[in-house]
C-alpha positions as CSV (number, residue, x, y, z in Angstrom):
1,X,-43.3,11.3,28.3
2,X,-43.8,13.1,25.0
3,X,-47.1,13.9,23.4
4,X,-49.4,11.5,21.8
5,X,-48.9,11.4,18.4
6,X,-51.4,10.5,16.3
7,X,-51.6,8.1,12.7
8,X,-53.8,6.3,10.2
9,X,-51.4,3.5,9.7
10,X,-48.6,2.7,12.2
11,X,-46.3,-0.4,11.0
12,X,-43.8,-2.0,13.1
13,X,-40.7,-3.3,10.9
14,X,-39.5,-1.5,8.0
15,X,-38.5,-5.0,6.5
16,X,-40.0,-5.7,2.5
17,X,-43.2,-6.3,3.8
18,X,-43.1,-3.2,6.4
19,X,-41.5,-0.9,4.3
20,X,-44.1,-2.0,1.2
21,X,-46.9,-1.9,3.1
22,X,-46.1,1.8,4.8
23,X,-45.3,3.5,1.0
24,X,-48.8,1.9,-0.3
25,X,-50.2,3.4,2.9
26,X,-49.2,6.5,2.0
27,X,-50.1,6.3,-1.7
28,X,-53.2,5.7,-0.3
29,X,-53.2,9.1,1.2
30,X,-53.2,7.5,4.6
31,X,-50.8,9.3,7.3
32,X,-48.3,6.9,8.4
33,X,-45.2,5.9,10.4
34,X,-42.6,2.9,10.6
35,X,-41.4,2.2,13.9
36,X,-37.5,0.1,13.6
37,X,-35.2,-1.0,16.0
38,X,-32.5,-1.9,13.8
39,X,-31.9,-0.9,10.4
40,X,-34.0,0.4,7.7
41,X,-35.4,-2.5,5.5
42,X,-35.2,-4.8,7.6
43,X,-33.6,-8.3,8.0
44,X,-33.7,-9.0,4.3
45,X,-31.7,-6.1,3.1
46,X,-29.4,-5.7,6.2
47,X,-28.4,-9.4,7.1
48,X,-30.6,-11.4,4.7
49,X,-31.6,-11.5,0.8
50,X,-29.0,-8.9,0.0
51,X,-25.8,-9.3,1.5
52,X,-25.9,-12.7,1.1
53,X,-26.7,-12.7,-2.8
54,X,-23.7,-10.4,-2.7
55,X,-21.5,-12.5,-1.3
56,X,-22.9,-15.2,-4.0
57,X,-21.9,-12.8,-7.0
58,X,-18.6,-12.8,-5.7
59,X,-18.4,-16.5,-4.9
60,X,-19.2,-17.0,-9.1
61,X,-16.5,-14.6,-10.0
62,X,-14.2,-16.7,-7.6
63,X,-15.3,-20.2,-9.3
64,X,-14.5,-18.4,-12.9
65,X,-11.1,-18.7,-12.4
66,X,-10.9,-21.9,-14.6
67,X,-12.6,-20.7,-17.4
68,X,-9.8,-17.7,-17.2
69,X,-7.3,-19.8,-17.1
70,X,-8.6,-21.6,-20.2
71,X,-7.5,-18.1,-21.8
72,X,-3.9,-18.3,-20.9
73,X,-4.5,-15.6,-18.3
74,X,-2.2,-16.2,-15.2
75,X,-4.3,-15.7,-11.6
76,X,-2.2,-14.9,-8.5
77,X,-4.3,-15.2,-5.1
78,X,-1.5,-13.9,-2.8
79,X,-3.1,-11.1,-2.0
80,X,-7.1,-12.6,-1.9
81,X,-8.9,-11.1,1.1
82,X,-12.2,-12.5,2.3
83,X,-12.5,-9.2,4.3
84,X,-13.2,-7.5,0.9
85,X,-15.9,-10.0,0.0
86,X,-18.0,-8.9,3.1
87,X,-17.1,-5.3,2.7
88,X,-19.0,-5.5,-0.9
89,X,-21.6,-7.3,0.5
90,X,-22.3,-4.6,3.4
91,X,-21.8,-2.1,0.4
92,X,-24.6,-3.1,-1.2
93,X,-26.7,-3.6,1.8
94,X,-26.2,0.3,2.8
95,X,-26.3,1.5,-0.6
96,X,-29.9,-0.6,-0.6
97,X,-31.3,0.6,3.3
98,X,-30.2,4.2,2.2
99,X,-32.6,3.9,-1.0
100,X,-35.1,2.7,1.4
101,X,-34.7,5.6,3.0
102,X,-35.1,7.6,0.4
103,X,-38.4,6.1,-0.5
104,X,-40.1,6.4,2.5
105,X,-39.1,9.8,2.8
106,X,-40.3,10.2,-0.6
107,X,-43.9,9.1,0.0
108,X,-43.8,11.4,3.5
109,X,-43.6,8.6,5.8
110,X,-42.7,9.3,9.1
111,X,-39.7,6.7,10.5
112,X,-39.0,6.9,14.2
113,X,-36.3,4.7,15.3
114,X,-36.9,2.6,18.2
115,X,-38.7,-0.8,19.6
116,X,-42.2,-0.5,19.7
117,X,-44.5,-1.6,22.1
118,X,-48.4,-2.4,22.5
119,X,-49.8,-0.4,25.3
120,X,-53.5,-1.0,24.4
121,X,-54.6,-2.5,21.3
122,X,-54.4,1.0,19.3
123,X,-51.2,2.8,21.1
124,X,-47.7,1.2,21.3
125,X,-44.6,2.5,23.6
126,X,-41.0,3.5,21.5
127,X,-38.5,3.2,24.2
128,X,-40.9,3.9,27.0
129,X,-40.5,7.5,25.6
130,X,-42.4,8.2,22.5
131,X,-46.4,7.2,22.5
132,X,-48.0,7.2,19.1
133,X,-51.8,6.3,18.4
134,X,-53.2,4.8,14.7
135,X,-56.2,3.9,13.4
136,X,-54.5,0.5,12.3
137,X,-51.3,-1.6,13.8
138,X,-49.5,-3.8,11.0
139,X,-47.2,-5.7,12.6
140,X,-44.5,-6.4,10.1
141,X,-41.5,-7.6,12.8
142,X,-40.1,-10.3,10.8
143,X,-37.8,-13.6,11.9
144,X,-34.8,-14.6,13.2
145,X,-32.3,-17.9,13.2
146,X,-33.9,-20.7,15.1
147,X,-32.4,-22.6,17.6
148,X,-32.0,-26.1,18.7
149,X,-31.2,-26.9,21.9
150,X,-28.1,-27.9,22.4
151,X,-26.6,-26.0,19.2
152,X,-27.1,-22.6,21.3
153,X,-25.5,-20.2,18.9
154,X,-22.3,-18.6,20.7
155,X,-21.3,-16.3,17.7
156,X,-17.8,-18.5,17.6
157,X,-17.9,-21.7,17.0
158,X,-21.8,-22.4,16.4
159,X,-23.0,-19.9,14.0
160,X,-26.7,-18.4,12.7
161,X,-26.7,-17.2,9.0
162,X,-26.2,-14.3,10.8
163,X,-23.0,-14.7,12.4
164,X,-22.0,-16.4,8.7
165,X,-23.1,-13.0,6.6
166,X,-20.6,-11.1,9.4
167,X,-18.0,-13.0,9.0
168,X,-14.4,-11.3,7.9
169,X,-12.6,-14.3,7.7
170,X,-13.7,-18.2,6.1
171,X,-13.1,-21.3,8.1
172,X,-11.0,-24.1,6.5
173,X,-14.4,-26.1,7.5
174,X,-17.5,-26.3,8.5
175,X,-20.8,-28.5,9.2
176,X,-24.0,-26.9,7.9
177,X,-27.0,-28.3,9.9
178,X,-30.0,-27.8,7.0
179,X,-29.9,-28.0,4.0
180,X,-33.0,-25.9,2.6
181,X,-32.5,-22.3,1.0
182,X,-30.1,-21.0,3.0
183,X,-28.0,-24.1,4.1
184,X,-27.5,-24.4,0.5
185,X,-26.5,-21.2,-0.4
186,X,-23.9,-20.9,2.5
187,X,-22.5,-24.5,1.1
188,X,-22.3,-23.1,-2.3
189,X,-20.5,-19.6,-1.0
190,X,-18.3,-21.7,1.0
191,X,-17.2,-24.4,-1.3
192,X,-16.4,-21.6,-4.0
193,X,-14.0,-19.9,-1.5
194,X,-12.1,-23.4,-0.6
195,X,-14.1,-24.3,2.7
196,X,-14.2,-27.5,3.3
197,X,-18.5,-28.4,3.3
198,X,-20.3,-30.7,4.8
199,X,-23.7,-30.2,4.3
200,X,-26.5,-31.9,6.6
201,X,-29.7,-32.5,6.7
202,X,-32.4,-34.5,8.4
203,X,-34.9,-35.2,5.3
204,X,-34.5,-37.5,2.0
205,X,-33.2,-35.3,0.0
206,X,-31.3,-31.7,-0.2
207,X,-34.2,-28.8,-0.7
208,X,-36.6,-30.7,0.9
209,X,-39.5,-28.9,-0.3
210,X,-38.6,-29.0,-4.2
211,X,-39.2,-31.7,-6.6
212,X,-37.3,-34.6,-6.1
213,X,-35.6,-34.5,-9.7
214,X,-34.8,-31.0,-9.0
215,X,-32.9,-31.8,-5.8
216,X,-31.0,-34.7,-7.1
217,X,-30.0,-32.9,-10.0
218,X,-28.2,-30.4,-7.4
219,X,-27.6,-33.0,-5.4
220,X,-25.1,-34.5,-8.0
221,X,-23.8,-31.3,-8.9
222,X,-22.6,-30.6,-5.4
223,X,-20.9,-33.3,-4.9
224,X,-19.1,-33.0,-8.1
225,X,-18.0,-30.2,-6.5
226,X,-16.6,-32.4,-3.4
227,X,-19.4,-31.0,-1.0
228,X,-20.0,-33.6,1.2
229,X,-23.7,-34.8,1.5
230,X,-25.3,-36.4,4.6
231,X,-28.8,-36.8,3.8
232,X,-31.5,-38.6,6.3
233,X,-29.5,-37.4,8.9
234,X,-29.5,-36.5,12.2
235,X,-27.2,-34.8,14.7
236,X,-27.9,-35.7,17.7
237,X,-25.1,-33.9,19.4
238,X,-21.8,-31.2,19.8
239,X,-18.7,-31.6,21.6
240,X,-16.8,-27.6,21.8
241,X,-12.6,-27.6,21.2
242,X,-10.7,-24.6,21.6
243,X,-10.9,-23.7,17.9
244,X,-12.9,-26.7,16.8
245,X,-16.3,-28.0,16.9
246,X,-17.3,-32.0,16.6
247,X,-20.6,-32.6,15.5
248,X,-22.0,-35.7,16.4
249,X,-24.4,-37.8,13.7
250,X,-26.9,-40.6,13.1
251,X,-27.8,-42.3,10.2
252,X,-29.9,-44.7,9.6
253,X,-28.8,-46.2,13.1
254,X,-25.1,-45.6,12.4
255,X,-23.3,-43.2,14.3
256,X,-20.0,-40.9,12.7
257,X,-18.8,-37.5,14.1
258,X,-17.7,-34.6,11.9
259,X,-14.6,-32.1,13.1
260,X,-14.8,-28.6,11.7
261,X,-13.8,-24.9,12.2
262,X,-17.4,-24.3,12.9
263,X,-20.8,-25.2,13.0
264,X,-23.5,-23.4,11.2
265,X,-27.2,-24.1,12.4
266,X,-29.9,-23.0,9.6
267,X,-32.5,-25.5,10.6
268,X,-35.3,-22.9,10.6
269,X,-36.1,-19.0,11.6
270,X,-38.9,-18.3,14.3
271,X,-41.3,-15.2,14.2
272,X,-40.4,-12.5,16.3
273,X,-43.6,-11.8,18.0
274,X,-42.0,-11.6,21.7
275,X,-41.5,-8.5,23.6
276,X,-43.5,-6.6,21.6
277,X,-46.2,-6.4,24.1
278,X,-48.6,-8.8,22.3
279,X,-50.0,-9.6,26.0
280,X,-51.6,-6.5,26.4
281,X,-53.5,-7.0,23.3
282,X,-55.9,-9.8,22.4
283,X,-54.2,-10.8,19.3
284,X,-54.5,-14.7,18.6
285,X,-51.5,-16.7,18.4
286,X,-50.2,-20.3,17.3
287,X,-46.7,-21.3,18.1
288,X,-45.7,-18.3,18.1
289,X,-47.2,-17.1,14.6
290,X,-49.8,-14.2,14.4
291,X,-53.1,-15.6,13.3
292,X,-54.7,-13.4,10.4
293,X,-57.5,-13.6,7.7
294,X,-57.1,-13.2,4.2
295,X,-56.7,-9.8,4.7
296,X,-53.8,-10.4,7.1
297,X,-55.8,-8.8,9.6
298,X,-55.9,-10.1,13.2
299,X,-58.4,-11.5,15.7
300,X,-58.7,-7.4,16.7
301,X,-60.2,-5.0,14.0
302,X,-57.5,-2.5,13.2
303,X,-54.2,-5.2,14.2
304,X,-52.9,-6.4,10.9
305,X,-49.8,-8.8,10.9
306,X,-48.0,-9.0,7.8
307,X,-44.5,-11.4,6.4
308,X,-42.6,-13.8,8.7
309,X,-45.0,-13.5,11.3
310,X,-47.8,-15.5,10.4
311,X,-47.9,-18.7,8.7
312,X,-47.3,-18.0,5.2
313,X,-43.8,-18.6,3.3
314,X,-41.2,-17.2,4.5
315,X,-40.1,-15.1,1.8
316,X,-39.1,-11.5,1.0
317,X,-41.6,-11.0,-1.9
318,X,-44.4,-12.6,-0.2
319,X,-44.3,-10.3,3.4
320,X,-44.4,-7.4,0.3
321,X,-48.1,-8.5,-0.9
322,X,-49.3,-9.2,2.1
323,X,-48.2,-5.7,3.0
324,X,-50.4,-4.4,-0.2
325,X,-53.2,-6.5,0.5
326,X,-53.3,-5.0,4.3
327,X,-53.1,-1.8,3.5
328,X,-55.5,-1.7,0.7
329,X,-58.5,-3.8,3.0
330,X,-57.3,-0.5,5.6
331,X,-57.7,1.8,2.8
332,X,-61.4,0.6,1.7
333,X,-59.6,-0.2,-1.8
334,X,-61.8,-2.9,-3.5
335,X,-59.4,-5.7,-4.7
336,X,-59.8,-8.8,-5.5
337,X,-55.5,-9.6,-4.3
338,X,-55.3,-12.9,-2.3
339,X,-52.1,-14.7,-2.6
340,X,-52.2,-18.0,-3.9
341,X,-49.7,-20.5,-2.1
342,X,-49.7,-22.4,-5.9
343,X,-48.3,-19.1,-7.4
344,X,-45.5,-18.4,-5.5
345,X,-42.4,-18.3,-6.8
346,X,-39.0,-19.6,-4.7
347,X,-35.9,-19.4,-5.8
348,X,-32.2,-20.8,-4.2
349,X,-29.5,-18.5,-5.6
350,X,-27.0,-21.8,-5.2
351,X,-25.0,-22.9,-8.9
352,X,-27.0,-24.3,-10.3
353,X,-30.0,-22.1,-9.4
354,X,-32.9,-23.3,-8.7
355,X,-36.8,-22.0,-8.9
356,X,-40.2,-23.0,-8.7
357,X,-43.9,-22.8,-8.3
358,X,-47.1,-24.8,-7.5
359,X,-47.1,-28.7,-7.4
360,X,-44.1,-30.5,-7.6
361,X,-44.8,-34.0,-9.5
362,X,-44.9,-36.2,-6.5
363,X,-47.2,-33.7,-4.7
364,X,-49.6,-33.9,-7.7
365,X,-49.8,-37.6,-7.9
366,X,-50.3,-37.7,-4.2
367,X,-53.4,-35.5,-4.8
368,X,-54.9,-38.2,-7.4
369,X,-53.5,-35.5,-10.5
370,X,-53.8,-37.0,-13.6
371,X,-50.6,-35.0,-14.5
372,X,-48.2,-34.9,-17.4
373,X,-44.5,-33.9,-17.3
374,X,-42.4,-32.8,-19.7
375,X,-38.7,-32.1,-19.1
376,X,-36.6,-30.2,-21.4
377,X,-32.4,-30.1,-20.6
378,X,-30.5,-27.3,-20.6
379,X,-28.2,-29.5,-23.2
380,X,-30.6,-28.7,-25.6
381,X,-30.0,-24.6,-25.2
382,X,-28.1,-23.4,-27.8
383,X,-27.1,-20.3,-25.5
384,X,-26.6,-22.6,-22.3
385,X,-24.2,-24.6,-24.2
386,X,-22.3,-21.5,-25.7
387,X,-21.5,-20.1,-22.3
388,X,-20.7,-23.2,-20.9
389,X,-23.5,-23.7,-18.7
390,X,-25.4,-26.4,-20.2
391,X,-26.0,-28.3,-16.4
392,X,-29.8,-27.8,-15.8
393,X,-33.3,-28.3,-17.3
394,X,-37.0,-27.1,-16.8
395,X,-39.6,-29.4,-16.0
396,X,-43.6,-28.6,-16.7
397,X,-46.3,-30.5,-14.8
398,X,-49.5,-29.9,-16.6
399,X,-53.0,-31.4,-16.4
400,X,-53.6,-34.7,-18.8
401,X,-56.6,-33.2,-20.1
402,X,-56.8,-29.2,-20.0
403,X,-53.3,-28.9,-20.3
404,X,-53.5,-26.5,-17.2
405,X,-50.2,-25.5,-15.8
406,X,-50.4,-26.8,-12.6
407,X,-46.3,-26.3,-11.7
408,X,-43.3,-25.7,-13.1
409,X,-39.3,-26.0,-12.1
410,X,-36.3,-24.7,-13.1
411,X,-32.4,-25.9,-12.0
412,X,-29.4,-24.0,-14.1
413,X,-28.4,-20.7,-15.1
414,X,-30.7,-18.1,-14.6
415,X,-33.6,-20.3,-13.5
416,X,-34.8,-17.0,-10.5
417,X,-35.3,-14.9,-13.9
418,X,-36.9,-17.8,-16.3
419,X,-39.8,-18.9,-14.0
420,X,-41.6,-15.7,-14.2
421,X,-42.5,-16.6,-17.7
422,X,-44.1,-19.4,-16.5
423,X,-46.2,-18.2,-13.4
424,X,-47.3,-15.0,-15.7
425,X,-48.4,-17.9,-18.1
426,X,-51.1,-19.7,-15.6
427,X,-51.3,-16.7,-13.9
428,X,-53.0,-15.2,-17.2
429,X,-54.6,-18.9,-17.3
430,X,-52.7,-19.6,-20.4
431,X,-51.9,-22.9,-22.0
432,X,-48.5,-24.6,-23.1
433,X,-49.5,-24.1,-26.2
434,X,-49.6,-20.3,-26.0
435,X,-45.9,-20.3,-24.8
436,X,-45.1,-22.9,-27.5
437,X,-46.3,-20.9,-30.2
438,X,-44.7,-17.0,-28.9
439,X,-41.2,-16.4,-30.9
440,X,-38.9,-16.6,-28.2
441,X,-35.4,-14.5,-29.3
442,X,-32.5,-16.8,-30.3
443,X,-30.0,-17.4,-28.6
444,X,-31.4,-17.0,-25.0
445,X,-32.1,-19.5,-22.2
446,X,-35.4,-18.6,-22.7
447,X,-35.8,-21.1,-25.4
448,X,-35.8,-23.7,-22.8
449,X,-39.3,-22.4,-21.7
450,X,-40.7,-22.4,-25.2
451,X,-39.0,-25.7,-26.0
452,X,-40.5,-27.5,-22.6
453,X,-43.7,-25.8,-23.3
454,X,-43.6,-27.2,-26.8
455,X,-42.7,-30.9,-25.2
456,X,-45.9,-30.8,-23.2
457,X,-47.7,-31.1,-27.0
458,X,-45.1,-33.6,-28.0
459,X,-43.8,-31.0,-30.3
460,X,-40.2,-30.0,-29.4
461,X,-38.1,-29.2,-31.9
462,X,-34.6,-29.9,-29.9
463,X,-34.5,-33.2,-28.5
C-alpha cells in the first residue's frame, strides 16, 4: 500500500460538474485531486452531450441533401459510410477530454486514474492501491442508462444510448422506448440517416416535461417526417429473433407488436452511487440519490455530492453550478449562488430544436397563475423564412399584472442559443417591455424574441 496522500478537496468524477468543481477548487487556492475510472470529462463528453450532438451535425448535413439538389447539384451516396459518422463524433469527443486535460493540468490539479472508494468518511481507496486523505469529498460520479426489467440491455439487439453512440453501422429499424431528450434526439439522428423510427412513449405527449404546444408542434413535424409516433403507450413486453427484436405494445387496452433491427431503451438514467463504498460512510440516501443541502453538501460535514447524483436535473450545465456552489461553501467564499429550478434552461438538439425555462402554461394555470401568453411564429422571421426554416415559434408566459416573466419556450432553428436572451432577461428581473424596446439586428432569428416580447404589450409589429 502506498503512502497517504493528503488534499483539501478530493472529487470523484471528472464529468462537467467534477471537472468544474475541481478547477474552481483550485482557483480557490485549494490543493485538489480528481479521481476517474473511465475517461476524462466524464459521461457527457465521452458518451453523452458531445458525441451525440456530433453525430446530430452530421445528421443535418445528411437531411440538406434536398436543398442541394434544389441547386442542380448531383449527390451520389455509393460510397456513404456510417462508420465515418461515429469516427467524427469520437473525434470531437477526444479532441474535447484532451482539452479537459489540459485544463486541469492547467489549474495544477492532480488526476489519478482509478475507482475510488470510501474507507472512512475522509479517506477513499483507488484500486485498493493508492490511499488519499481531504479535507472535503465531492462526489461528482454521474449516471448511467436505466433499466427495465425485462428490456436487460445485451449490447445487440436491446441497446442503451450507449450502445447507440458506439454504433459503426445503422439498423434498417428500430423501436425507441422514451421519448424525452434523448429518445428524441436518437429518432431525429436515425430518421435523417434512413432508419426506419418508431418512437414510444408511455405519457400524453412526446417531451413530456415541455409545454404541450411545444411538443405537438414537434410532434407534427416528426411525423411529417414519417417517424412513427406511439404516444400513451406502453410496452409490456420483448420477444428476441436472431437478428430481430419484437416489441410488444398496449394502448389504450389495444394490443400491436412492433418488429425491428433493434430496440433502444432510454426510459431514464440512474445515479451511480453503488460500489463506491457509500456504506462505510453515513451519507443519507433516497432511491439511490445522494441527499444534500443547498450547498450540495451531505448529511456528513466535509461529503459534498454534486450533478446526476442527487435529485436535481439531470443536466450537464447544472452538475457544473452545483460544482461552483460546492466548492465555494468549501472555500468560505460568501455567495449568495443557489440554483433556481425556474431558471434552468433545457434544450433537445432534435430539428426543430427545442428549449425552455420556468413554467410551462399548463403548469402555471395549475398553480392558480393569472398568466398571459403570447406566441410569436417563426413565419413571421424575416431570416427564418430566408433560410428556409420558417417551422417554429417562441412562446412567453408572463404575469397578467407585473408582466413578470414567469417562462418562456422556444421550438425551431437555433432555439438552445435564443433562450438565453430570455432567462438573462428575468434573470436581471427585467420586463417584456425592456426586450421589446432593445434594437435587435436585422435580419436574425433574434427578432422573434423582440417581436414575442413586443406581443406580450399587444404591440408586435409582424403579425
Amino acid at each position: 500500500m502506498s503512502e497517504i496522500l493528503d488534499f483539501d478537496v478530493a472529487v470523484i468524477g471528472s464529468g462537467p460538474g467534477g471537472y468544474v468543481a475541481a478547477i474552481r477548487a483550485a482557483q480557490l487556492k485549494l490543493k485538489t485531486v480528481v479521481i476517474e475510472k473511465g475517461e476524462i470529462g466524464g459521461v457527457c463528453l465521452n458518451i453523452g452531450c458531445i458525441p451525440s450532438k456530433a453525430l446530430i451535425y452530421q445528421a443535418e448535413l445528411f437531411r440538406s441533401q434536398p436543398e442541394l439538389q434544389k441547386l442542380g447539384i448531383k449527390l451520389d451516396l455509393t460510397e456513404f459510410n456510417y462508420e465515418k459518422v461515429y469516427l467524427e463524433s469520437r473525434k470531437a469527443a477526444n479532441t474535447l477530454s484532451k482539452g479537459v486535460s489540459f485544463l486541469l493540468k492547467k489549474n495544477g490539479v492532480t488526476v489519478i486514474k482509478g475507482n475510488a472508494v470510501f474507507q472512512t468518511e475522509k479517506e477513499l481507496i483507488i484500486d485498493d492501491k493508492q490511499k488519499i486523505r481531504a479535507k472535503s469529498i465531492i462526489i461528482a460520479t454521474g449516471s448511467g442508462p436505466k433499466e427495465i426489467p425485462g428490456f436487460e440491455f445485451d449490447n445487440n439487439l436491446v441497446m442503451s444510448s450507449t450502445d447507440a453512440l458506439l454504433l459503426k453501422e445503422l439498423p434498417k429499424s428500430v423501436v425507441i422506448l422514451g421519448a424525452g431528450a434523448i429518445g428524441v434526439e436518437f429518432a431525429h439522428i436515425m430518421n435523417a440517416f434512413g432508419v426506419e423510427v418508431h418512437l414510444v412513449e408511455m405519457m400524453p405527449q412526446i417531451l413530456p416535461g415541455e409545454d404541450n404546444e411545444i411538443s405537438e408542434l414537434l410532434q407534427r413535424s416528426f411525423r411529417k417526417r414519417q417517424i412513427n409516433i406511439y404516444t400513451s403507450t406502453k410496452a409490456s413486453g420483448i420477444k428476441k429473433g436472431e437478428n430481430s427484436v419484437e416489441v410488444k405494445l398496449e394502448t389504450e387496452g389495444e394490443q400491436k407488436s412492433l418488429i425491428a433491427d433493434k430496440l433502444l431503451v432510454v426510459t431514464g438514467r440512474v445515479p451511480n452511487t453503488e460500489g463506491i463504498g457509500l456504506e462505510k460512510t453515513s451519507v443519507k440516501t433516497d432511491k439511490g440519490f445522494i441527499s444534500v443541502n443547498s450547498n450540495y453538501e451531505t448529511s456528513i460535514k466535509g461529503i459534498y455530492a454534486i450533478g446526476d447524483v442527487v435529485k436535481t436535473p439531470l443536466l450537464a450545465h447544472v452538475a457544473s453550478k452545483e460544482g461552483e456552489i460546492a466548492v465555494e461553501h468549501i472555500a468560505g467564499v460568501k455567495t449568495n449562488k443557489k440554483l433556481d429550478p425556474y431558471g434552468i434552461p433545457g434544450a433537445v438538439y432534435c430539428e426543430p430544436q427545442v428549449a425552455s425555462f420556468g413554467y410551462t402554461e399548463a403548469d402555471a394555470r395549475k398553480q392558480g397563475k393569472d398568466c398571459k401568453v403570447s406566441r410569436f411564429p417563426y413565419k413571421g422571421i424575416g431570416k427564418a423564412v430566408a433560410v428556409g426554416k420558417s417551422d417554429g415559434f417562441v412562446k412567453l408566459v408572463t404575469d397578467s399584472q407585473t408582466g413578470e416573466i414567469l417562462g418562456a419556450h422556444v421550438i425551431g432553428s437555433e432555439a438552445s442559443d435564443l433562450i438565453h436572451e430570455l432567462l438573462l432577461a428575468k434573470s436581471a428581473e427585467l420586463l417584456p417591455t425592456d426586450i421589446a424596446d432593445m434594437i435587435h439586428a436585422h435580419p436574425t432569428l433574434s427578432e422573434g424574441i423582440m417581436e414575442a416580447a413586443r406581443l406580450s404589450e399587444n404591440r408586435a409589429i409582424h403579425i
